[in-house]
Every structure is written in structure tokens, then in C-alpha cells.
C-alpha positions, 0 to 999 in steps of 0.5 A: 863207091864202084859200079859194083858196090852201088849195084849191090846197094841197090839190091840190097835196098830192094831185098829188104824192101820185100822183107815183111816179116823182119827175116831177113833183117835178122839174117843179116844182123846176125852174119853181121857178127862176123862169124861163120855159121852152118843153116842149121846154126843160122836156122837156130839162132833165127828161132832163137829170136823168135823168128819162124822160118824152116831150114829150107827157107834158110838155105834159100836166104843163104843161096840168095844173099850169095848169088844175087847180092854178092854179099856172103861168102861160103867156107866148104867143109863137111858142112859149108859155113857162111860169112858176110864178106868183110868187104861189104860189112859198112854198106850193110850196115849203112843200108840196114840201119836207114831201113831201121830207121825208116820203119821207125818213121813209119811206125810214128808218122808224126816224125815224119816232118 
């Protein structure tokens, strides 16, 4: 793993650590797809599984998945779309599915050893 992967690894691990709602673990399941989605798109599809943000505070998770986690990519248009660099898709998934599985150790502590 480069410097800048692991870098990315451990900002990525932070980002979700803060993530007390299940906003941006959602965020990144659903650019995960593969596809390339609009804020409005991405705001929809967030609301669509139950999951109360404002189409600012999608942009702002866009902007921040882009500038400080490297992490997504922006297609410019008449409307910028978004992507997860293809890069970067099994350490995402890696690191989303140990939070994941964390979180379930916390919600049954007696899997906890």
C-alpha cells in the first residue's frame, strides 16, 4: 500500500468514526454503485433510505469526500456529477465493512470476546 493510500485509510477510518447518524456510510454505499450522480441525485437517493440531510449538506459531503479524502472524482457538465475513483473502490470497501462490522460488536457486546 503507498503512502498516499494509507493516508487516505486513515482519513477515511476518521471520517467515519464521526459519522453518528449512518449519513456518510450511506453516502459512500451508494457512490460505491459505481455510477455517476448529481447532489440533487445523491440528496434523493439519501432520502429515499430514510436518511434526513439537506441538498447542502450533500454538497458539503461531496466537497469533503473530494478534497480532503481524495476519494471521488467530479465529471463537470451543465450539472457536475460525482463518482468514487475506481482506485480507490476495495479500500472503501474494506474499511466500510470493518466500521460495519465494528458497530455490530458494539451493538451485542457479548460478541466482544
Amino acid at each position: 500500500m503507498s503512502e498516499k493510500e494509507k493516508e487516505i485509510e486513515t482519513r477515511l477510518r476518521k471520517y467515519l468514526e464521526r459519522d453518528k447518524k449512518g449519513i456518510r456510510v450511506e453516502m459512500l454505499k451508494l457512490m460505491l454503485s459505481g455510477e455517476k450522480y448529481t447532489t440533487e441525485e445523491i440528496y434523493r437517493k439519501l432520502r429515499s433510505r430514510g436518511i434526513e440531510i439537506k441538498t447542502r449538506g450533500v454538497s458539503a459531503m461531496v466537497g469533503l469526500m473530494s478534497a480532503r479524502l481524495g476519494i471521488i472524482k467530479m465529471e463537470l457538465g451543465s450539472k457536475n456529477r460525482y463518482f468514487l475513483k475506481p482506485e480507490y473502490t476495495d479500500l472503501v470497501v474494506k474499511i466500510l465493512k470493518e466500521h460495519l462490522d465494528n458497530l455490530k460488536s458494539l451493538e451485542n457486546p457479548e460478541t466482544l470476546g
